[in-house]
Steps between C-alpha positions, in 0.01 A plus 500: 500500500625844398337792738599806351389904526365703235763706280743244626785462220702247688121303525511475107859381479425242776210384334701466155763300677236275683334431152782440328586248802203265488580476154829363482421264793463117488278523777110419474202676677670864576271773516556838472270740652523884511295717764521890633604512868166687545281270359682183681473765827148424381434134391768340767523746824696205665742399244545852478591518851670212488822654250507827659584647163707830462633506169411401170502330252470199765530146372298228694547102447197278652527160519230300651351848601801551702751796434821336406695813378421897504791691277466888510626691170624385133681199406671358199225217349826241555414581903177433432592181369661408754274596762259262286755200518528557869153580590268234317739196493 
């Protein structure tokens, strides 16, 4: 899950690099899913609570509807990668 801000340039790269990602990887069944910190403020008050974010673009892996990894800022899609290699063995 990317939870970015509006007018956020470093949102649009990390989404880019997150696409591009998923793409490239051998694994099966990753989602990608995009939502405003306002309107997850919203929809999920408690996961909200729950990564005390500060900064974005913020970069959430779930796995098994736990949080397994919360990155703040932009990274390379090869991080990505490898965050995917680590994350969803």
């Amino acid at each position: 899950m990317l939870i970015t801000t509006n007018g956020c340039e470093g949102c649009s790269i990390m989404r880019n690099s997150i696409k591009e990602a998923i793409s490239r990887t051998q694994k099966e069944n990753i989602q990608f899913k995009e939502i405003d910190h306002k309107v997850l403020l919203y929809e999920n008050n408690s996961l909200y609570s729950e990564l005390r974010l500060r900064d974005f673009p913020t970069t959430v892996f779930i796995k098994d509807n736990k949080v397994v990894r919360k990155e703040v800022g932009t990274r390379p899609t090869i991080v990505i990668l490898r965050w995917i290699d680590i994350d969803f063995k």
